[in-house]
N, C-alpha and C positions, 0 to 999 in steps of 0.2 A: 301389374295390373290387378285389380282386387276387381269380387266379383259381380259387385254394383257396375263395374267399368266394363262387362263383358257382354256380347249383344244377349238377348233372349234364347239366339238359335245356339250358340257358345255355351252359355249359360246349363240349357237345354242336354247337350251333349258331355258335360262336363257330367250333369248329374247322373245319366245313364249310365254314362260309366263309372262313375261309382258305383252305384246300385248294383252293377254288373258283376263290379270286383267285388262287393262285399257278399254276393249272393256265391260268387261260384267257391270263394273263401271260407265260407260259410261252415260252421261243422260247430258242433256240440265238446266244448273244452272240457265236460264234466269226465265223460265215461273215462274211467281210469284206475289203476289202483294206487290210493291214497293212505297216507301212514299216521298214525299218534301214538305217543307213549303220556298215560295217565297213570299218575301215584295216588295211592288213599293210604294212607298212614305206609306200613310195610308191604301193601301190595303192587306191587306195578305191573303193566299192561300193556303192551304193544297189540294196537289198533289197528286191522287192516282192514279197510273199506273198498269193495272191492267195485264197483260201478260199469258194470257192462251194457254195450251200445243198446242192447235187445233189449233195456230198460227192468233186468233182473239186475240186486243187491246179493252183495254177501260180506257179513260181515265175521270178521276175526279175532279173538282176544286172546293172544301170548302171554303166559305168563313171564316174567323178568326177575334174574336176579333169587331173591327169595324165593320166587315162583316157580314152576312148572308145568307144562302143558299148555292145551288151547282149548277151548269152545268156537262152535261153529254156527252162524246163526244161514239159513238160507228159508228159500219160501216166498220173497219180498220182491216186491218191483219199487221204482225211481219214477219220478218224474221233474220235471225243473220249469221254472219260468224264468225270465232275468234277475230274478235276487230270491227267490224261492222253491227248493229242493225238498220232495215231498216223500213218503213210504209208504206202502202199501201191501196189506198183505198179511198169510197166518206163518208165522217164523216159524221154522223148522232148528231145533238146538240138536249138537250133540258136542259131547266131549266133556272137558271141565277143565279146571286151573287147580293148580294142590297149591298152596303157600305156606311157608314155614313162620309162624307168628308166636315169638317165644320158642317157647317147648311144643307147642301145638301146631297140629295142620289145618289148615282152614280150606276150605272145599271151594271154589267158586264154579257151579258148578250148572247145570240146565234148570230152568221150570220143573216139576214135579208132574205138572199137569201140562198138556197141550196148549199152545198159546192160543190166546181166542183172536179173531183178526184187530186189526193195528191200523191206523191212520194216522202220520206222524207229519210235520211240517217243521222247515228249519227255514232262517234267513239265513243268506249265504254269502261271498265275499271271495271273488277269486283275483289272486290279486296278478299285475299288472304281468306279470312273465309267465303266468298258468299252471304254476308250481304250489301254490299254496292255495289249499282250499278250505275258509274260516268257518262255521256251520256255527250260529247262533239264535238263543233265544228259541230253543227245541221246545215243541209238544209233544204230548202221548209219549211215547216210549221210545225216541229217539238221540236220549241222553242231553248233553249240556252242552256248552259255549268249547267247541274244539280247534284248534288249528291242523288240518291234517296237508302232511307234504307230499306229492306226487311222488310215486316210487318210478325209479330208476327202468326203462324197458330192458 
C-alpha cells in the first residue's frame, strides 16, 4: 500500500507517529569527544575537541612523534544548527607543544596576550554512522577543513 493509497485518518496517524518517534529519538549527535591528527611540515598534532551537552568547548593539541606536550584551549561555548557549528567566547590557553625541528626546538606555545572574544562559524557534515564529524569552510579562528573521529567512550 503506498501512501497516496491510505485513508486521510491512516495517513494522519502514520505521520504522528512519526513525528512521535523522531521527537522522543531525538538528541543532539554533536556533544562528544572528537579526534584529528594534523601535520605542517615536522610538526604533528593530535586534536581533541571536546563538545559538551552544557554547550561548553575544549579544545586540545598533543603534540606527536617529534613533538611533546599539549596546549589547552577552554573559555568557549558551541552552538549548532543542521549544517552549521558555531564558537563563542574568550579562550582561555595554557600549556604549550616543544617540537624538535632539526637541531632546534620550536615552542608551540599560548597567545602572549589574552585572547580578545571570538566568534567563529564552521559548516559541518556528520556522516551517516555519527562517527565522523567533517568541520569546513571555518571563519575567525576556528581553523581549517578537518575530519574529526568520535573517540571511543
Amino acid at each position: 500500500m503506498t501512501v497516496s493509497e491510505m485513508s486521510p485518518r491512516v495517513r494522519f496517524t502514520v505521520f504522528v507517529t512519526l513525528v512521535a518517534s523522531l521527537v522522543s529519538c531525538a538528541g543532539d549527535p554533536l556533544p562528544g569527544t572528537w579526534t584529528a591528527s594534523t601535520t605542517t611540515g615536522t610538526i604533528t598534532l593530535a586534536t581533541t575537541l571536546v563538545l559538551s551537552a552544557d554547550g561548553t568547548v575544549r579544545v586540545t593539541d598533543a603534540g606527536r612523534g617529534a613533538c611533546t606536550g599539549s596546549r589547552t584551549y577552554t573559555g568557549l561555548t558551541w552552538s549548532s544548527s543542521p549544517t552549521v557549528l558555531a564558537f563563542a567566547g574568550v579562550a582561555a590557553c595554557t600549556g604549550a607543544v616543544t617540537c624538535v625541528v632539526g637541531t632546534m626546538n620550536s615552542v608551540v606555545g599560548c597567545p602572549a596576550s589574552p585572547s580578545a572574544a571570538m566568534t567563529s562559524a564552521c559548516g559541518y557534515a556528520l556522516s551517516a554512522d555519527g562517527n565522523t564529524l567533517t568541520l569546513s569552510n571555518c571563519s575567525g579562528s576556528a581553523g581549517t577543513s578537518t575530519a574529526y573521529v568520535r573517540a571511543a567512550n
